[in-house]
C-alpha positions as CSV (number, residue, x, y, z in Angstrom):
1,X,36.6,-1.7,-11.4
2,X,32.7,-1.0,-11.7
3,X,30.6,-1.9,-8.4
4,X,28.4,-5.1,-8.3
5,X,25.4,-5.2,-6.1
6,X,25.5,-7.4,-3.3
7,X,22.5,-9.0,-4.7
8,X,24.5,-10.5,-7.6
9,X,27.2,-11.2,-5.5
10,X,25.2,-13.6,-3.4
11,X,23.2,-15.0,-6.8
12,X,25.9,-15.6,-9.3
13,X,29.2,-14.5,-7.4
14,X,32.4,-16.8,-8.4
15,X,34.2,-18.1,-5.8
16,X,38.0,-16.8,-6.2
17,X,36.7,-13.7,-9.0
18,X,37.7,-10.3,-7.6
19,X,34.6,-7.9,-7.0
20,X,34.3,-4.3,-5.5
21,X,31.3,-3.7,-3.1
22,X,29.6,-0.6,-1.6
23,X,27.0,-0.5,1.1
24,X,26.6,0.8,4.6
25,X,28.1,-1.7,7.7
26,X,25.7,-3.5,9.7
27,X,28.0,-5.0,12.6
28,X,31.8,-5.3,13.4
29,X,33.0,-7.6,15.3
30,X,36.1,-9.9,15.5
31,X,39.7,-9.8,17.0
32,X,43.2,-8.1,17.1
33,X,43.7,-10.3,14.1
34,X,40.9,-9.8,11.9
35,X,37.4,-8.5,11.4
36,X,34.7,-9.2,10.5
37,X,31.8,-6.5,8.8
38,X,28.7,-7.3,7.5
39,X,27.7,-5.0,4.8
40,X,24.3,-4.1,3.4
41,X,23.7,-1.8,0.1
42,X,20.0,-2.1,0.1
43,X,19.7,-4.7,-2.7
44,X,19.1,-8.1,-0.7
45,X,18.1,-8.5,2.5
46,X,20.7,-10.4,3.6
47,X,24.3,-9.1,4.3
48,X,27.5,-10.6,3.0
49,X,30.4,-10.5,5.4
50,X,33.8,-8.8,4.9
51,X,36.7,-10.6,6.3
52,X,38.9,-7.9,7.2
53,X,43.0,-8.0,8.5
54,X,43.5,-6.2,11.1
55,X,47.4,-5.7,10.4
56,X,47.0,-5.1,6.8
57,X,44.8,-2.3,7.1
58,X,45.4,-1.2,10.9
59,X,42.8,-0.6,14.0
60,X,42.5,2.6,13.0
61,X,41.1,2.5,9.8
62,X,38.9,-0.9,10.6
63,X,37.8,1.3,13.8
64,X,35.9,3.8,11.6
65,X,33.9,1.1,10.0
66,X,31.1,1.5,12.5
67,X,27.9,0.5,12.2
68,X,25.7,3.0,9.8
69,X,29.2,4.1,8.3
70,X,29.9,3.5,4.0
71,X,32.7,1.5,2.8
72,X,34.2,0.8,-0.7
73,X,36.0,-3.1,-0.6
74,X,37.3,-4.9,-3.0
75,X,38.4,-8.1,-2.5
76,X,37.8,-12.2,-3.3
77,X,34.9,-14.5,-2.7
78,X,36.0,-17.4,-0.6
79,X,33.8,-20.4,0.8
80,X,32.7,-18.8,4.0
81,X,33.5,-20.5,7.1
82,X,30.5,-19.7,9.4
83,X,26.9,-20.4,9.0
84,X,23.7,-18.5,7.2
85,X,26.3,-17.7,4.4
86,X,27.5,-19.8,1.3
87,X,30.3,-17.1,0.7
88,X,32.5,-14.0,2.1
89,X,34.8,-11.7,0.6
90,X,38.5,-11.5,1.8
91,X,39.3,-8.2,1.7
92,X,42.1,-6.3,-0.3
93,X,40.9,-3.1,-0.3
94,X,39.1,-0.7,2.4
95,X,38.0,3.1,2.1
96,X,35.7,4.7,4.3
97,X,33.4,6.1,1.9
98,X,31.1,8.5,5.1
99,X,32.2,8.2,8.3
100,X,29.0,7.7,11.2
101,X,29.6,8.5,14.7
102,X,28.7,6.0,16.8
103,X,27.6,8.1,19.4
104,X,25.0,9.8,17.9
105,X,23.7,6.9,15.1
106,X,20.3,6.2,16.2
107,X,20.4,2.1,14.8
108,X,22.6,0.8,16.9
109,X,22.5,-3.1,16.2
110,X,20.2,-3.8,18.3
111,X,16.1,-4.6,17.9
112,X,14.2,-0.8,17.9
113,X,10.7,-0.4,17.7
114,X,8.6,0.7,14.9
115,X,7.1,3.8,17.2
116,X,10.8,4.6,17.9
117,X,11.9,4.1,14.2
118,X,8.7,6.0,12.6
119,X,10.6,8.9,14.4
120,X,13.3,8.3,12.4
121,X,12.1,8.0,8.8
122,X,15.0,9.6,7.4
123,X,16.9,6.5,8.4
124,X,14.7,3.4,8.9
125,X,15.2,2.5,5.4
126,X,18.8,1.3,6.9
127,X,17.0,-1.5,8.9
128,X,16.0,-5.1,7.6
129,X,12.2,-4.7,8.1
130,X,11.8,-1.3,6.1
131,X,14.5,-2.2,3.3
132,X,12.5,-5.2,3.0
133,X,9.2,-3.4,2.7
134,X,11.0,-1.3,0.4
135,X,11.8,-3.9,-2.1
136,X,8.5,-5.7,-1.7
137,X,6.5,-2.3,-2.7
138,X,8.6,-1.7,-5.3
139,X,7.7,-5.1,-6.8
140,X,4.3,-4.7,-6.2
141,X,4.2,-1.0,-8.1
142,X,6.0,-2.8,-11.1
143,X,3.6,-6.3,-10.9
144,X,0.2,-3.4,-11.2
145,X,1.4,-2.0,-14.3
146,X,2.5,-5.0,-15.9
147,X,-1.0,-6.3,-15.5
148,X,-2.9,-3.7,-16.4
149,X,-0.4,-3.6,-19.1
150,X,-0.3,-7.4,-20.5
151,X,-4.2,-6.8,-20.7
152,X,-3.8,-3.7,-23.0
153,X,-5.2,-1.2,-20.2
154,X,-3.8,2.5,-20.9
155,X,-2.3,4.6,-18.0
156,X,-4.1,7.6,-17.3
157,X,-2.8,10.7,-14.7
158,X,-5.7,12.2,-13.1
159,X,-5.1,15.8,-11.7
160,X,-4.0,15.8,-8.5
161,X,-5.7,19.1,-7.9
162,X,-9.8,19.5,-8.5
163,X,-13.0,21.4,-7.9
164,X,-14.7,18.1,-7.0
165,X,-15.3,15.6,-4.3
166,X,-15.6,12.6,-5.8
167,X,-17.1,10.7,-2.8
168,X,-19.2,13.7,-1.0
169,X,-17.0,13.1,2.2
170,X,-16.2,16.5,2.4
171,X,-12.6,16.0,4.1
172,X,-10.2,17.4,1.7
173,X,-7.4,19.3,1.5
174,X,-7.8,22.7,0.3
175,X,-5.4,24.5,-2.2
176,X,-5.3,28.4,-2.5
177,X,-2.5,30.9,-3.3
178,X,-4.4,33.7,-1.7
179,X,-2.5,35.3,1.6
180,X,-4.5,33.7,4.4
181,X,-4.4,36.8,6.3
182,X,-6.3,38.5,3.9
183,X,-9.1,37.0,2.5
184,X,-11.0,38.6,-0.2
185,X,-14.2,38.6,0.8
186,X,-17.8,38.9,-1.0
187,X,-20.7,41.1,0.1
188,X,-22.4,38.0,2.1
189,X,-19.3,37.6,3.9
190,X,-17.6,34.2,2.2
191,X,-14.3,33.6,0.8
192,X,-14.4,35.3,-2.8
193,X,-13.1,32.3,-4.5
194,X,-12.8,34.2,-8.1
195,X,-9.8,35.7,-6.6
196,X,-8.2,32.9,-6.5
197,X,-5.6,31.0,-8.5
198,X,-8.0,28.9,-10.2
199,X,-11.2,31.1,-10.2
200,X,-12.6,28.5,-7.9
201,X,-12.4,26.6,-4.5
202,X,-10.1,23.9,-5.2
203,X,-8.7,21.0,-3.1
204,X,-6.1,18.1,-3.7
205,X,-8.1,15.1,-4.9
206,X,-9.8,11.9,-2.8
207,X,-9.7,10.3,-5.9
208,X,-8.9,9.7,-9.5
209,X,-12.4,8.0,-10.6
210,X,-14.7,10.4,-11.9
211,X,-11.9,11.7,-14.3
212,X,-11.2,7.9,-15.2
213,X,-14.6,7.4,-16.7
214,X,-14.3,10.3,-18.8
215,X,-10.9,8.7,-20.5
216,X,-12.8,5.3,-20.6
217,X,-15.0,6.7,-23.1
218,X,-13.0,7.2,-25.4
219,X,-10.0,4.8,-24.8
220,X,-12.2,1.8,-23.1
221,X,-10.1,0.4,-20.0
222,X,-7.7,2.7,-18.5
223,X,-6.2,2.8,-14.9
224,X,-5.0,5.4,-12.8
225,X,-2.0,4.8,-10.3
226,X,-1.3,8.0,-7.7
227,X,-1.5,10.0,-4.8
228,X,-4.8,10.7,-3.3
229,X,-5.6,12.7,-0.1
230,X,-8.2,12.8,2.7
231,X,-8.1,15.4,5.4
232,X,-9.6,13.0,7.8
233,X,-8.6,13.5,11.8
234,X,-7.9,10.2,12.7
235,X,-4.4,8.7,14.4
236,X,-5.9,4.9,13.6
237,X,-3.5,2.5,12.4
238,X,-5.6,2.2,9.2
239,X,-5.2,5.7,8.1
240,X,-3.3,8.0,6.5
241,X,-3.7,11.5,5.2
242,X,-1.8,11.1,1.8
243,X,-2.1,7.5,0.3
244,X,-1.9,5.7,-3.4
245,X,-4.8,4.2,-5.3
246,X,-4.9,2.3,-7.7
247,X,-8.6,2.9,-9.9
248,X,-9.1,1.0,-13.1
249,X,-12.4,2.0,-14.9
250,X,-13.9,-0.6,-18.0
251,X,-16.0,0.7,-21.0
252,X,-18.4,-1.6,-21.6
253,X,-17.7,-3.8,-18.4
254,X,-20.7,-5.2,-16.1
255,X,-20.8,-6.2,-12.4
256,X,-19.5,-9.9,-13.1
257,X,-16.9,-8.7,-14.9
258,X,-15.7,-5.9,-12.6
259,X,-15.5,-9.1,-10.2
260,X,-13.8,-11.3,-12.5
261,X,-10.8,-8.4,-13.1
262,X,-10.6,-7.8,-9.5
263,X,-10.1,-11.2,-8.5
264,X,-7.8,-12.0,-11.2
265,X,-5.8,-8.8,-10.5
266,X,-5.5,-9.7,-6.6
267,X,-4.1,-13.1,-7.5
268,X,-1.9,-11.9,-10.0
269,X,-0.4,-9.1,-7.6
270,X,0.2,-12.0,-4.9
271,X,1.8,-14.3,-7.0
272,X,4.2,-12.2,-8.0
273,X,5.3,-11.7,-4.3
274,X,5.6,-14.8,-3.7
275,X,7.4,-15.4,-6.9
276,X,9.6,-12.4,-6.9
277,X,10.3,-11.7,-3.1
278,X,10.4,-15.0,-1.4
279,X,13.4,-13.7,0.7
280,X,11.9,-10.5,1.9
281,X,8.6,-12.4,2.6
282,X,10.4,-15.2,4.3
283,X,12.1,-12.8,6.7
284,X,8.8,-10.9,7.1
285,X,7.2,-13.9,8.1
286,X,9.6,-14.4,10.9
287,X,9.7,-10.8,12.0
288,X,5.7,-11.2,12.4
289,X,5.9,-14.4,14.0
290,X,8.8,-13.0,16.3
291,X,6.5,-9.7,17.4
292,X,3.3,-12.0,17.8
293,X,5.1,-15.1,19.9
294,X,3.7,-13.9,23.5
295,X,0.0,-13.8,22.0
296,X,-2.7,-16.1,22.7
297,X,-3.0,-18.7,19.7
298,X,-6.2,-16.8,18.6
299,X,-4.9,-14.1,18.5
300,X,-2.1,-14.0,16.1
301,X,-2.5,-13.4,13.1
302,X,-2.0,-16.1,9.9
303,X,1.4,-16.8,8.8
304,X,2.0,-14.4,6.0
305,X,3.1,-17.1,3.4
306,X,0.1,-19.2,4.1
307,X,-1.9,-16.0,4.6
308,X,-1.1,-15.2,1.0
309,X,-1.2,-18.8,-0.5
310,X,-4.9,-18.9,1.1
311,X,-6.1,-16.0,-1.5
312,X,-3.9,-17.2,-4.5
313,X,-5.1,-21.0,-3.8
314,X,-8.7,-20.2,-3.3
315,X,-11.9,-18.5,-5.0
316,X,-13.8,-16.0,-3.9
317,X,-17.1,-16.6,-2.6
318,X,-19.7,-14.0,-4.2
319,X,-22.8,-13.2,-2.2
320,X,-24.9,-10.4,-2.1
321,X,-25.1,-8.0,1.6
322,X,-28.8,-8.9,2.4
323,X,-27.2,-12.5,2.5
324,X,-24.1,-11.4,4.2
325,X,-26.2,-9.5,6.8
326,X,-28.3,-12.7,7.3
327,X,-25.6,-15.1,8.1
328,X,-24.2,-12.5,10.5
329,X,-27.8,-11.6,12.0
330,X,-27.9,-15.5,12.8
331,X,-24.2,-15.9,13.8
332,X,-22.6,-16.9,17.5
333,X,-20.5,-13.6,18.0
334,X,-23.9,-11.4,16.6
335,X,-26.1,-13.4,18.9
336,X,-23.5,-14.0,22.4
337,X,-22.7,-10.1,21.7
338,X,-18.8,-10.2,21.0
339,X,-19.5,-8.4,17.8
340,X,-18.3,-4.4,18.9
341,X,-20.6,-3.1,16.4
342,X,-24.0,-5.8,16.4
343,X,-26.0,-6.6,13.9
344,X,-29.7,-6.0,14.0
345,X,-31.1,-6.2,10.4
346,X,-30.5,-5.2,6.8
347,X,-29.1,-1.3,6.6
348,X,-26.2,-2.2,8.9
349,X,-23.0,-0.7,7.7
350,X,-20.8,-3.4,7.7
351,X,-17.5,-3.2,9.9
352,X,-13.9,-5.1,10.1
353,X,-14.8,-7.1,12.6
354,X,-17.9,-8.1,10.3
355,X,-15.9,-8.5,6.9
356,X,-13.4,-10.5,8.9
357,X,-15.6,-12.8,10.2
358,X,-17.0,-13.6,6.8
359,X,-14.1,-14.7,5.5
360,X,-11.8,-15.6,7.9
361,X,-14.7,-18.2,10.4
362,X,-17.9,-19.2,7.9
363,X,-16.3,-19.2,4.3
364,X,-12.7,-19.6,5.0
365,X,-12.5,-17.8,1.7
366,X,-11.9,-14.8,0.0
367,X,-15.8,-13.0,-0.4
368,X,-17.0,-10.5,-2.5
369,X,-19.9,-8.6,-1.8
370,X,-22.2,-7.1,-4.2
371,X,-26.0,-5.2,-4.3
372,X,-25.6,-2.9,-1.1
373,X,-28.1,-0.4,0.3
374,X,-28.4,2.6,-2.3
375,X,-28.3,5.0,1.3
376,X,-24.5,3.7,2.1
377,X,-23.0,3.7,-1.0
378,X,-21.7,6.8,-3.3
379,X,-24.2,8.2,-6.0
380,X,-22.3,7.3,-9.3
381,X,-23.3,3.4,-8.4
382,X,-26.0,2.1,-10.8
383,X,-28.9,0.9,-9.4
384,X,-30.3,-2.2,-9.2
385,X,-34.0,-2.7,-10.6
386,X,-34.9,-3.2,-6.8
387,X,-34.3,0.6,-6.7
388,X,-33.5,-0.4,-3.3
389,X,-29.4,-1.5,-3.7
390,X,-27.0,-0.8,-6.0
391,X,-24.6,-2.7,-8.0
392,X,-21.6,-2.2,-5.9
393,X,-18.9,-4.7,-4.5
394,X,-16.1,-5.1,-2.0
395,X,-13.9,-7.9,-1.9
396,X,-12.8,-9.1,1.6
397,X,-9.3,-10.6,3.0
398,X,-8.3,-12.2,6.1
399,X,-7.2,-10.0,8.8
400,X,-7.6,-6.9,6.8
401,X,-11.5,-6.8,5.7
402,X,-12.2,-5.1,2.6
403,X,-9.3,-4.2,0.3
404,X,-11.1,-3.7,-2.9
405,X,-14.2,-1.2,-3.3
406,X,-16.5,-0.9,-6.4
407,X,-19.0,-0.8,-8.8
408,X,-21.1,-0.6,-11.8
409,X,-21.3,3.1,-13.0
410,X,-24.8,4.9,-13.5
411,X,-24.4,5.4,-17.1
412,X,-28.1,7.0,-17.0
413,X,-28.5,10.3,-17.5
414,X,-32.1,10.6,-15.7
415,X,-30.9,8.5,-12.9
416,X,-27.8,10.0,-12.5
417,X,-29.1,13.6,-12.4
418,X,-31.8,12.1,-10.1
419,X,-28.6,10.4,-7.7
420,X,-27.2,13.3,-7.5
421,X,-30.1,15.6,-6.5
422,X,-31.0,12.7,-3.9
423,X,-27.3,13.7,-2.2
424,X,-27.4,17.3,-3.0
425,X,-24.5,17.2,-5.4
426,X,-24.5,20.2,-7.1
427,X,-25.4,19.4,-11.1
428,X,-23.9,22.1,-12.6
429,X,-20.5,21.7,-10.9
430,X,-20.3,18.3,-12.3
431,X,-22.1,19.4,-16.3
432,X,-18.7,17.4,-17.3
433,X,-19.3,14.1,-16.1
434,X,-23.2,14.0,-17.0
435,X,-22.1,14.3,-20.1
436,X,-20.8,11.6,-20.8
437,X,-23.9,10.1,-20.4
438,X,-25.6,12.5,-22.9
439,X,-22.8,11.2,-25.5
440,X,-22.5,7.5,-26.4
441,X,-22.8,6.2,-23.1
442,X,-22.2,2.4,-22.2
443,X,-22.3,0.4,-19.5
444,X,-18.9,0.7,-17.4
445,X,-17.6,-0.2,-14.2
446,X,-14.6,0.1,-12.0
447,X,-12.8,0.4,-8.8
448,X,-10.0,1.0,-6.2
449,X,-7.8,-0.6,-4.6
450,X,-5.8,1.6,-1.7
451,X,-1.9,0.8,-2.0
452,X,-1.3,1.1,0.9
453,X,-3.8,-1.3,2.1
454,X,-2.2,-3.8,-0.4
455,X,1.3,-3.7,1.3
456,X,-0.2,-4.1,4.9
457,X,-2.3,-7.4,3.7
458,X,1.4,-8.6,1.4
459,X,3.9,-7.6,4.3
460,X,2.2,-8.8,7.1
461,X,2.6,-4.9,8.9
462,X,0.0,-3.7,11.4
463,X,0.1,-0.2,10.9
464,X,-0.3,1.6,7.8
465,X,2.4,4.1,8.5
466,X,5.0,1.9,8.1
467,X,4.2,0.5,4.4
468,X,4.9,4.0,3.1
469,X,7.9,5.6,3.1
470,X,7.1,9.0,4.7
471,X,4.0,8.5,6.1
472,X,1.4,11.9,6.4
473,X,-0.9,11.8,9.1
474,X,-2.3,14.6,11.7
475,X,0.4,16.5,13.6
476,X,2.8,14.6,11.3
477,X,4.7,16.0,8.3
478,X,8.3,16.0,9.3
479,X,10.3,14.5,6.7
């Protein structure tokens, strides 16, 4: 008999039909008569209970089925008896599939926390919350190509090794094959990179943008979906060293309609959540409201299903900063100082707190936020006629401030070159992407959207470690 999922079991399962199961045990309990197992195999969150009898197939066996061990059962569906299930199987078969001592399993059945259970990565998929959050990223993967691909976008896969920074930070990973013990050296004393692999100092990429532009010239609106890196020293719960991003880039795309994608691709992504994971969300939601019940009322966070009916149900406010920084300059936290980071006047880099506030107290919207300071934003951003801001734009959630970052491209050669001289970006490092605009430029605009950030806003998590299955951060590579 071929294994069905428990998933399909608890959908479409026939009450008296005969069905094998596999999956790992949650709990035992029950009597010298019979037992009762709840078994898991990843596909649902929810469990469907094994009625098990204790003198057809003995203490001993039905003594090994602790929690965290495998079992094969076969057996009927019957009408369950007890509550939070519609059916049970009546077991006819048993066969310990891996034994699990209980001694030494870590998830006992009991509630752990997620510091403890980041500690065990190798097994937290095991556990409700992190199957859950399994599932719902998997969705969410699948819903970002389907878009992309229902709007005839073409997938590109940008190296995951470069010789180029594409946003100046200077915090990257570097990649060599050379024996670090001995360093070829040139006559001034630096690293002879020409010894190298590559020729050339190389590092593992911050991001797949600059090499998107090149492919939307000649293929018009591609996206890139993969692993990008920062080498950035910070144990915040907003950081990681090894993330996802998702970067589309237009051909022939403006500001407005870099918004208009953004804000349809947000929705979309949402919607299919709540449309496609209702039962993961719904438990989610109740773990969150579970963790946040000893909090002051204003200081919990939205429930998550309202939380993500609020951007799905609402559109986004579009203002530009020097009007954002305005209604902040003039608001009750700026001016009774509750703001950690306060606003004095236009320049201001915005913060969390500041983003939240925007949406989340005066709008009660979703906001995007366009025309920014040329001094704090990246030099490929095109510049307004002001020569003051540029057209760049982040788009603002509840509780998690901006999840969506950018812009119009520079497709001007003189202005570009001129950028880049501005922020000492080296011109001939980068001959490749200025010319593009030597060669049938167009107007063209793009951005990012962090993965990871995604899941935190659709899962309702507070930490960023725990939306990723083997999270990287400093002092932390283990599994």
């Amino acid at each position: 008999m071929r294994r069905t999922k428990i998933s399909d079991i608890l959908k479409t399962g026939e009450v008296g039909e005969e069905y094998l199961v596999k999956g790992w045990v949650r709990t035992r309990r029950g009597s010298r008569q019979v037992n009762f197992i709840a078994l898991n195999d990843g596909s649902v969150i929810h469990n469907l209970q094994i009625v098990a009898d204790v003198e057809k197939f003995g203490e001993d066996l039905l003594r090994r089925a602790t929690t965290g061990a495998s079992l094969a059962i076969t057996g009927k569906l019957s009408p369950s008896q007890g509550s939070g299930q519609k059916v049970e199987m009546l077991a006819e078969k048993l066969e310990v599939l891996g034994d699990c001592d209980p001694n030494a399993y870590p998830l006992q059945p009991k509630k752990h926390s997620l510091e403890f259970l980041r500690e065990k990565a190798h097994l937290r998929f095991r556990t409700s919350t992190f199957s859950a959050i399994a599932r719902v990223r998997h969705a969410m993967i699948f819903a970002v190509h389907n878009f992309f691909t229902s709007k005839g976008f073409v997938n590109i896969h940008t190296p995951i090794i470069t010789a180029s920074d594409a946003e100046g930070a200077g915090e990257m990973f570097q990649v060599t094959t050379m024996d670090l013990n001995q360093l070829p050296k040139k006559e001034d004393g630096g690293i002879d990179f020409s010894k190298d692999f590559f020729g050339k100092a190389t590092n593992l990429t911050v991001s797949g943008q600059l090499e998107g532009e090149l492919a939307a010239m000649g293929l018009a609106d591609i996206y890139t979906f993969g692993p990008t890196f920062r080498a950035e020293n910070s144990n915040t719960t907003r950081h990681l060293a090894e993330f996802w991003m998702i970067e589309p880039e237009m051909a022939f795309y403006d500001l407005n309609d870099n918004m208009d994608l953004a804000e349809e691709f947000l929705k979309y992504l949402i919607r299919y959540a709540l449309d496609h994971c209702q039962d993961d969300l719904d438990f989610l939601s109740k773990r969150l409201l579970e963790e946040e019940k000893n909090k002051k009322a204003e200081e919990r966070s939205m429930e998550l299903l309202e939380k993500l009916r609020f951007v799905v149900e609402n559109e986004f406010v579009r203002l530009t900063y020097t009007e954002a920084i305005q209604i902040l300059k003039d608001s009750k936290p700026n001016k009774k100082k509750q703001f950690k980071y306060p606003i004095e006047g236009y320049g201001a880099d915005l913060q969390s707190e500041h983003e939240r506030f925007l949406v989340e107290k005066h709008f009660k919207k979703p906001v995007v936020l366009t025309d920014y300071p040329k001094e704090i934003k990246a030099f490929y951003m095109k510049l307004n006629e002001d020569h003051k801001t540029v057209r760049a734009m982040d788009v603002l959630f509840p509780q998690i401030g901006e999840i969506i970052g950018g812009s119009q491209r520079e497709e001007n050669y003189d202005k570009l070159l001129a950028r880049m001289e501005e922020m000492d970006i080296p011109a001939e490092e980068m001959w490749w992407y200025l010319d593009t605009r030597r060669f049938g430029a167009v107007p063209h605009s793009g951005f990012g959207l962090g993965f990871e950030r995604l899941m935190l806003f659709v899962t309702g998590m507070g930490n960023i470690r725990d939306v990723i299955p083997f999270p990287r951060t400093p002092k932390s590579a283990e599994f």
